[in-house]
C-alpha positions as CSV (number, residue, x, y, z in Angstrom):
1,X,-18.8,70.8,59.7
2,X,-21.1,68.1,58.3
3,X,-24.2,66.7,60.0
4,X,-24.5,63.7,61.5
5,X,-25.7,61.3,58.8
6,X,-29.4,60.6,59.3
7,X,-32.2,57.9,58.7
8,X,-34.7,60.5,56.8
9,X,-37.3,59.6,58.6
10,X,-39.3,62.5,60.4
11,X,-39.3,62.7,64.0
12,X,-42.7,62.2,64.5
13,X,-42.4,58.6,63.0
14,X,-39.0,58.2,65.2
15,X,-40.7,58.7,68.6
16,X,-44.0,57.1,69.8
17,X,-47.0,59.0,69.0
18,X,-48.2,59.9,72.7
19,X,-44.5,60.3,74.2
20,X,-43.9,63.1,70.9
21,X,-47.7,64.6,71.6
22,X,-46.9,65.0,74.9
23,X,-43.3,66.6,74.9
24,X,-44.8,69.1,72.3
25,X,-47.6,70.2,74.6
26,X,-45.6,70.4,77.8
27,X,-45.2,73.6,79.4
28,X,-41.1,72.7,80.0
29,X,-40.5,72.1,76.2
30,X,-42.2,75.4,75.5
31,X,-39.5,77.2,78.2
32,X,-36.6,75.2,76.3
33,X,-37.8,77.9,73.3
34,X,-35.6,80.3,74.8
35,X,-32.2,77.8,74.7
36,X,-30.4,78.9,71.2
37,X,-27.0,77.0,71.6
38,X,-25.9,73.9,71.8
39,X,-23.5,74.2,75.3
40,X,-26.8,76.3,76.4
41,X,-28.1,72.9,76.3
42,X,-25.7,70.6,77.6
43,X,-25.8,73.3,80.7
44,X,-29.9,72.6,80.8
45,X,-28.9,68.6,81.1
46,X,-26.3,69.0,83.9
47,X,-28.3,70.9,86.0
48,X,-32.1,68.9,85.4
49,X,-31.3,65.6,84.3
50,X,-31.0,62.9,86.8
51,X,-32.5,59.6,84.8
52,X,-33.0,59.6,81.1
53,X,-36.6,57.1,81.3
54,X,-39.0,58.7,78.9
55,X,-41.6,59.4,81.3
56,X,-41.2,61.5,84.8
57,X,-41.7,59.3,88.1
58,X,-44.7,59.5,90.7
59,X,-48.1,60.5,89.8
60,X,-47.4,63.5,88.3
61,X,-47.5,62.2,84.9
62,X,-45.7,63.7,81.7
63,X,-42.7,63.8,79.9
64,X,-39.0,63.9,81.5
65,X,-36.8,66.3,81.2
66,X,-34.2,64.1,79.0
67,X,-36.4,63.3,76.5
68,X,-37.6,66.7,76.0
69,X,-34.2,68.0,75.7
70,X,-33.3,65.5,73.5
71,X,-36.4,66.8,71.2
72,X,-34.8,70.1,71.4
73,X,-31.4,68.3,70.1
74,X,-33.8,67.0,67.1
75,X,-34.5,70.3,65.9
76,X,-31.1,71.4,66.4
77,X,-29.8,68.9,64.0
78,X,-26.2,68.4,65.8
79,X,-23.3,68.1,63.6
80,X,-20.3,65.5,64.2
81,X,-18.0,67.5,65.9
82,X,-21.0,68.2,68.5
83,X,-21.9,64.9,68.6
84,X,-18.4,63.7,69.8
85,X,-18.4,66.6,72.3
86,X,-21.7,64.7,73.7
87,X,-20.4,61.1,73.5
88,X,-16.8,62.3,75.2
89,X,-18.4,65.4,77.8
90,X,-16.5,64.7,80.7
91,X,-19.2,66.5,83.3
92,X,-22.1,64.4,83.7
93,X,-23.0,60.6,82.4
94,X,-26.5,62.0,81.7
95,X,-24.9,64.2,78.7
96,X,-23.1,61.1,77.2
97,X,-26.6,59.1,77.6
98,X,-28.4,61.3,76.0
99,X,-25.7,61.5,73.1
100,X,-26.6,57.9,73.0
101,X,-29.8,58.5,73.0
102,X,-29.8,61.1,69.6
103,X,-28.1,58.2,67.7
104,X,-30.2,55.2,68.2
105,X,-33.2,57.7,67.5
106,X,-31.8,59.8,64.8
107,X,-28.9,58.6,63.0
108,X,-28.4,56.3,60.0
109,X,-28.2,52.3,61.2
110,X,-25.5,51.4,58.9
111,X,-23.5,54.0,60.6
112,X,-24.8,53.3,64.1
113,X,-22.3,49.9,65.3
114,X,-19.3,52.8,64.4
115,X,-20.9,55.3,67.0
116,X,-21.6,52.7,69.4
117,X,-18.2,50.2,69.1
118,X,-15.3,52.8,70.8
119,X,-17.5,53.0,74.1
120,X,-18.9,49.2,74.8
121,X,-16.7,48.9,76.8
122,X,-16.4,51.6,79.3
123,X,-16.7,51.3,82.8
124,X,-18.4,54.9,83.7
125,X,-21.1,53.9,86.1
126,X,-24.9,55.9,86.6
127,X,-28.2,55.1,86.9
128,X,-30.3,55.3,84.0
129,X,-33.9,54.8,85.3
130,X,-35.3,56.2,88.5
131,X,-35.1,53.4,90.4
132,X,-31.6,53.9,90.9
133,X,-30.0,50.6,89.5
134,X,-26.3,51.4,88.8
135,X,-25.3,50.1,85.4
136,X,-22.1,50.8,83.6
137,X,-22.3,52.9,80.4
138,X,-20.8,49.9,78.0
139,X,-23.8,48.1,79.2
140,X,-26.0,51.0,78.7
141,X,-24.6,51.2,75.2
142,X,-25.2,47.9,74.7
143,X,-28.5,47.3,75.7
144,X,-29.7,50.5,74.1
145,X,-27.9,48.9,70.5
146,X,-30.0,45.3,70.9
147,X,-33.0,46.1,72.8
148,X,-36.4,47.0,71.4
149,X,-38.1,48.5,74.1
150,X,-36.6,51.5,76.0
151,X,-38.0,51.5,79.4
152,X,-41.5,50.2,77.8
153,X,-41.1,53.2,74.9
154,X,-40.8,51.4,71.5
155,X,-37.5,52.2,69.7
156,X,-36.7,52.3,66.3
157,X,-36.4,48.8,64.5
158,X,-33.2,47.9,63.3
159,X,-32.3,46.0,60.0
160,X,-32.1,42.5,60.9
161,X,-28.9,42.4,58.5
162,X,-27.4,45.4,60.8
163,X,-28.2,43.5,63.8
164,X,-26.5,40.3,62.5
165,X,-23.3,42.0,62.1
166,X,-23.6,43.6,65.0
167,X,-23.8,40.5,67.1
168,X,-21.6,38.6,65.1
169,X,-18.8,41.9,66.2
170,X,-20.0,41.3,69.9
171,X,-19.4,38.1,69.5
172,X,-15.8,38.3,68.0
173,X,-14.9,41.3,71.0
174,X,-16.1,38.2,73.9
175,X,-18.8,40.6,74.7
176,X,-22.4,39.3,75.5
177,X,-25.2,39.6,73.1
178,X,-28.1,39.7,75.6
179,X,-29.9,42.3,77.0
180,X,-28.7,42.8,80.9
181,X,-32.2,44.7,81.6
182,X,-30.5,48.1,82.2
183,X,-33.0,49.9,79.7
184,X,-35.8,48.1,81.6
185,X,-37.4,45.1,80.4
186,X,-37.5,43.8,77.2
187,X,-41.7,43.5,76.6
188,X,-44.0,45.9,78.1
189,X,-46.0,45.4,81.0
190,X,-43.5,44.9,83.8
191,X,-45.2,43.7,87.5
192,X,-43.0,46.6,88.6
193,X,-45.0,49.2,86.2
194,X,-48.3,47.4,86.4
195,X,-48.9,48.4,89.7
196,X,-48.5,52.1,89.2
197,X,-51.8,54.3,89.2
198,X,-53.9,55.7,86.2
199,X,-52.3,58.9,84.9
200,X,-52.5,61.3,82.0
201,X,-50.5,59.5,79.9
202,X,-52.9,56.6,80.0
203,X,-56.2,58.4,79.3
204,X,-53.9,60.0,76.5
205,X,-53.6,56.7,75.3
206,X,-56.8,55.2,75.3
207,X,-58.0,57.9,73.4
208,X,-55.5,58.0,71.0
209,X,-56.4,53.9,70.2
210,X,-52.9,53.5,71.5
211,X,-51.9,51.1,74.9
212,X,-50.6,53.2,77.5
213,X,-46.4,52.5,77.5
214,X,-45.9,52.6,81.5
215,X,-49.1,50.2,82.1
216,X,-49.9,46.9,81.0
217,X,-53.6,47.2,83.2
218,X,-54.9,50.3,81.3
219,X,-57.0,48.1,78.9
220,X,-59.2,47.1,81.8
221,X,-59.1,50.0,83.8
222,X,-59.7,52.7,81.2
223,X,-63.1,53.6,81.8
224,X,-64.0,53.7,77.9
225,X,-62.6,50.4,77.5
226,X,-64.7,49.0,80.4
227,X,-67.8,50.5,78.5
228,X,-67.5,48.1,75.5
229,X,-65.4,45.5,77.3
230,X,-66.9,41.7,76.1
231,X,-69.0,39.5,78.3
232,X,-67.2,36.9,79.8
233,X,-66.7,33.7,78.5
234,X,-68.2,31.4,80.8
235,X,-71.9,31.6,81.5
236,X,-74.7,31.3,84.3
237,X,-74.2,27.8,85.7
238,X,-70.4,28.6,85.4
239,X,-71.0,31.8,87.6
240,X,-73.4,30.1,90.3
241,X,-71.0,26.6,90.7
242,X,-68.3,29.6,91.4
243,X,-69.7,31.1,93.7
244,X,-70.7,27.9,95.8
245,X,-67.3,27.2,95.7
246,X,-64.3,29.1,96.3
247,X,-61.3,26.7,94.6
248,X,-63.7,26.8,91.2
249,X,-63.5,30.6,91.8
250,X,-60.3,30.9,92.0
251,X,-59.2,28.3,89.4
252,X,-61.6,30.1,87.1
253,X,-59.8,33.8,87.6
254,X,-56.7,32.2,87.4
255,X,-57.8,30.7,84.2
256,X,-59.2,34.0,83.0
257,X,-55.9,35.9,83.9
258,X,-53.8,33.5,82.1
259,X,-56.2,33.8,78.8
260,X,-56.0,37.6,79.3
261,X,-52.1,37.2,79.5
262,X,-51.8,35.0,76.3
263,X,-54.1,38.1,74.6
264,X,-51.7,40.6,75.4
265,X,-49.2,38.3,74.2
266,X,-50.8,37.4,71.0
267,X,-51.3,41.6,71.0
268,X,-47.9,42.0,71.3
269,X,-46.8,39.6,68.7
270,X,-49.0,40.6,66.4
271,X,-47.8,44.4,66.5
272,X,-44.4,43.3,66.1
273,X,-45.7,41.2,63.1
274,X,-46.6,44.6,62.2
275,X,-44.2,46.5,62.6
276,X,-42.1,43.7,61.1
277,X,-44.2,44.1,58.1
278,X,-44.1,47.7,57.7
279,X,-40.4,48.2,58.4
280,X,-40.5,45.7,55.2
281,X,-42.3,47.5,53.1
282,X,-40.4,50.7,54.0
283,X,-37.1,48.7,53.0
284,X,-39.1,47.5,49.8
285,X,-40.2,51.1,48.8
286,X,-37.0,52.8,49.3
287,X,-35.4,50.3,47.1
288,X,-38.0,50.9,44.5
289,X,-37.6,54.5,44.9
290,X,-33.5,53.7,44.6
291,X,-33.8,51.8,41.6
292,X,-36.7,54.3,39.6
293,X,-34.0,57.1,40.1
294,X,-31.1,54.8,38.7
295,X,-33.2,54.3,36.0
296,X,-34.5,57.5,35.4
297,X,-30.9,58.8,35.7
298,X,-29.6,55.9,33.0
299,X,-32.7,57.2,31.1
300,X,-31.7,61.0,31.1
301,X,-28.2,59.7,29.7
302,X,-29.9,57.5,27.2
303,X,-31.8,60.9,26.1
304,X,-29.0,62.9,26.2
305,X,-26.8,60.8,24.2
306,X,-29.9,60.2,21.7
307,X,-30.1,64.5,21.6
308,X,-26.6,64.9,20.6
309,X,-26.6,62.4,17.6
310,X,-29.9,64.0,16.7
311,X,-28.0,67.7,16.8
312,X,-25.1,66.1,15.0
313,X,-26.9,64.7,12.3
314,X,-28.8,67.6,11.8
315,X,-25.5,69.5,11.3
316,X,-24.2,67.4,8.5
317,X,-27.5,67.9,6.6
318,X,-27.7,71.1,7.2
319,X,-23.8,71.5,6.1
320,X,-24.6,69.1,3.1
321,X,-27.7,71.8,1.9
322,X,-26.0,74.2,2.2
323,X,-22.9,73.0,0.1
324,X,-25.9,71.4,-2.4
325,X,-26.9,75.2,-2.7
326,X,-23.7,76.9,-2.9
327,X,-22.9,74.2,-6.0
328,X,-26.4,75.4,-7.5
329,X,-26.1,79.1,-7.0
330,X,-22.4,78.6,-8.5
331,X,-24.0,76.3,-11.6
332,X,-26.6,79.1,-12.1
333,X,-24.2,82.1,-12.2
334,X,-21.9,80.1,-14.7
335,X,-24.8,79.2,-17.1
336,X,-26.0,83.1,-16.8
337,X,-22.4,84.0,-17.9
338,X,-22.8,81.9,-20.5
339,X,-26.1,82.8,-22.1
340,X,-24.7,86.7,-21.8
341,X,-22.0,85.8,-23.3
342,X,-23.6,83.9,-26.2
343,X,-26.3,86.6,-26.3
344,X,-23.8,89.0,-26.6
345,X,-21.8,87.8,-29.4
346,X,-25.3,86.7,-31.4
347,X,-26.0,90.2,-31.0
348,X,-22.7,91.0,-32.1
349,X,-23.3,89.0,-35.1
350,X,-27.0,90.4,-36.2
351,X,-25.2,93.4,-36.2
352,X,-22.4,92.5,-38.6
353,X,-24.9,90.5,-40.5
354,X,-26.8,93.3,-41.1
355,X,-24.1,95.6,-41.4
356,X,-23.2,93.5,-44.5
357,X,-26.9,92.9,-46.2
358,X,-27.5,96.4,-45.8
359,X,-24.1,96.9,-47.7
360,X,-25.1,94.1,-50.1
361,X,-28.4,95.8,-51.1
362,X,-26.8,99.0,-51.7
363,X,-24.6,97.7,-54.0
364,X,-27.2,96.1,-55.6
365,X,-29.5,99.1,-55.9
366,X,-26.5,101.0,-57.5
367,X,-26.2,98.1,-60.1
368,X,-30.2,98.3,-60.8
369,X,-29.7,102.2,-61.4
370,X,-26.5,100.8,-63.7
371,X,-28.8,98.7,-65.2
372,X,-31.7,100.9,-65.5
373,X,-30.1,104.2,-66.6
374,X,-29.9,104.0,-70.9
375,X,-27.0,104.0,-72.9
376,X,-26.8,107.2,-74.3
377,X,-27.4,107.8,-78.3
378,X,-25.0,110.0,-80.0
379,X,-26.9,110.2,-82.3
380,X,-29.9,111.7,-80.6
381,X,-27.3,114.3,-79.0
382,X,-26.2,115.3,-82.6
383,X,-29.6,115.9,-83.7
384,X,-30.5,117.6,-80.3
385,X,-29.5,121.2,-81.8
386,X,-31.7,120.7,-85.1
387,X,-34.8,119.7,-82.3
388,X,-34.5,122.8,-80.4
389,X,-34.6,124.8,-83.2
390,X,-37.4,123.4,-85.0
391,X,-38.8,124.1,-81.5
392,X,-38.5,127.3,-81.8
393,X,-39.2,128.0,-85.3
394,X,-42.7,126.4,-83.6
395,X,-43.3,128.6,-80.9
396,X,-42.8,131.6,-83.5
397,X,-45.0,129.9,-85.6
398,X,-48.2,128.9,-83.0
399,X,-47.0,130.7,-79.8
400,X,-46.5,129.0,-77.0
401,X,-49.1,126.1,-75.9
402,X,-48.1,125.1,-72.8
403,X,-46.0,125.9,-70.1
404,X,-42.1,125.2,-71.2
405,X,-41.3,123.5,-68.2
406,X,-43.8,120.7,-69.3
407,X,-43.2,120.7,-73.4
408,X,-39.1,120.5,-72.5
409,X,-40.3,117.8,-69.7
410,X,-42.1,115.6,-72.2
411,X,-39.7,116.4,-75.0
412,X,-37.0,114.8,-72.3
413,X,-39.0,112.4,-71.5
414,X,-39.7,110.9,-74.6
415,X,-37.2,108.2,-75.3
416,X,-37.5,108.1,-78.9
417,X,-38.9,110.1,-81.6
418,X,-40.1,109.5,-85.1
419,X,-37.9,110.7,-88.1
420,X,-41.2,111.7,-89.4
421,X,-41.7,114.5,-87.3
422,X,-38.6,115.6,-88.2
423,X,-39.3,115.2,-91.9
424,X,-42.6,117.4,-91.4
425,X,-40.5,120.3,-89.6
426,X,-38.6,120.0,-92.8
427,X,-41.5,119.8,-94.7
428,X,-43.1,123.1,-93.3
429,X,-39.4,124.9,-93.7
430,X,-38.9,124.0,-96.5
431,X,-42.8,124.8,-97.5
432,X,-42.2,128.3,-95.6
């Protein structure tokens, strides 16, 4: 089940800063440690609760009981299914008040008139404060929704456009829009409280630079404040003529209470001024803090849709590189096929080339030899028989002069011969 839908703001800003440091510190809210559940709770209220004021009664000072079961409800954090089980509780009117109670404290204000409308007017009647003043709890409902002061405990402000609506509804429903004083009264500083004694709460106060809640006297009593309290206003002569005569006396402290009075009032106005202020700038920062998220969101988008353009145009490049270098790579291997193949068939051709000048120059070489090799002289082959055996009518003549292999070699050799050698070989056979 969902929660009920809250302010955000943190307790400790919610309730007044003595009433919270004082629940905290009390020995009862320590006891209410060992209450884990929710009905264990709403069986604590039925039993102890018998006037939801903030403070207890007498001179015993201190937190009541409500409110510091309604801190235990704060750190519960009740959900809406246990909140309409509060509102609706059929056992006790101090259950539903404190219900009431949770909301105005806790929960969102824009939500707060639709928790509030189904029960303005119902006619259950209890006492709220000590004093025993029956009240009806529409009129406890409705005095709790308008008022500013909870029996002289500051409530949380509500947006003045909330509260128009709100009273424009009560309006519309014939329902009045002032308070009927069932929450106490509407300032602080009631004759009724003012005459109550000293107590805890109010030294609390003084020392925590706050004004005691319950008295509207504690300024002047407080023995700190009486310590650095001013000098009167009026001087010597003033002092003597008063005490010569008693009507200037007494016109004089009634003048002096009436200046004190418009103080406190100026006091007063100027912490709702204030508080006025500060709800302000809360309003002003949350809409700044509103609007920076819009914006950073819008912004994230904006990147986002900047990213994926980015990555998209870095896809097509890359795609388009890569196609640039598949072309290339393809380009290359065609143009290496083709210088193979045209070194190939120039090799092919050296070869033939070749093939055919070394053909060429042996058919020239045999044509030189052709050329070079004599015609042969039939002559010379006819008279070869008659050389060889003048020859060797020589060798029987002289012996042999050399080795034969060399005369018959230079005898081949010799291309031609003189007829007069021949003539002397005659010569010599025929002189022989």
């Amino acid at each position: 089940m969902a929660e009920v839908k809250t302010s955000g703001r943190p307790i400790d800003q919610l309730l007044e800063k003595v009433l919270c440091m004082n629940i905290l510190s009390s020995d009862y809210f320590r006891d209410l440690l060992r209450l884990k559940t929710y009905h264990e709770v709403i069986d604590e209220i039925y039993n102890q609760v018998d006037h939801v004021e903030p403070w207890m009664t007498g001179n015993c000072r201190g937190p009541s009981t409500a409110f510091c079961l309604l801190y235990k409800f704060f750190t519960m954090k009740l959900t809406v299914k246990q909140m309409h089980g509060l509102l609706k509780h059929p056992d006790s009117p101090y259950i539903r008040a404190v219900g009431f109670l949770y909301l105005r404290y806790l929960a969102d204000f824009k939500t707060l008139w639709s928790w509030y409308e189904p029960y303005l007017k119902d006619d259950e009647e209890f006492s709220p404060g000590s004093s025993g003043k029956m009240t009806t709890m529409g009129v406890y409902v409705r005095d709790l929704f308008l008022g500013q002061y909870y029996f002289d405990t500051l409530l949380p402000r509500i947006p003045v456009p909330v509260m128009r609506a709100a009273v424009a509804n009560l309006e519309k429903m014939n329902l009045p829009t002032k308070l009927s004083g069932s929450t106490g009264d509407s300032s602080r500083g009631s004759e009724e409280t003012s005459r109550r004694p000293p107590s805890v709460k109010a030294s609390l106060s003084v020392s925590f630079g706050q004004r005691a809640p319950h008295r509207a006297s504690t300024r002047d009593s407080s023995p700190v404040r009486r310590t650095i309290a001013p000098p009167p206003l009026y001087d010597r002569d003033v002092a003597d003529d008063s005490r010569r005569s008693p009507s200037k006396r007494r016109s004089q402290s009634r003048d002096l209470s009436d200046r004190e009075n418009s103080e406190r009032d100026r006091g007063r106005d100027r912490e709702r001024d204030k508080e006025r202020t500060r709800d302000r700038d809360r309003d002003r920062d949350r809409d700044r803090d509103r609007d920076r998220d819009r914006y950073r969101d819008q912004d994230r988008e904006r990147e986002g849709g900047r990213d994926r353009d980015r990555d998209r145009r870095y896809d097509e490049r890359d795609r388009d590189r890569r196609r640039d270098y598949d072309r290339d790579r393809g380009r290359d291997r065609d143009r290496r096929y083709d210088y193979d193949r045209r070194s190939v068939e120039r090799s092919r051709r050296s070869r033939s080339r070749s093939r055919s000048h070394s053909q060429s120059l042996h058919d020239q070489g045999a044509n030189l030899d052709q050329q070079r090799t004599p015609p042969r002289d039939e002559s010379k082959e006819k008279r070869a028989p008659s050389t060889s055996s003048n020859l060797a009518k020589l060798k029987d003549l002289y012996g042999d002069l050399g080795s034969q292999k060399e005369n018959v070699g230079d005898y081949d050799r010799a291309p031609n011969r003189d007829s007069s050698t021949e003539e002397v070989i005659r010569l010599g056979g025929s002189w022989r």
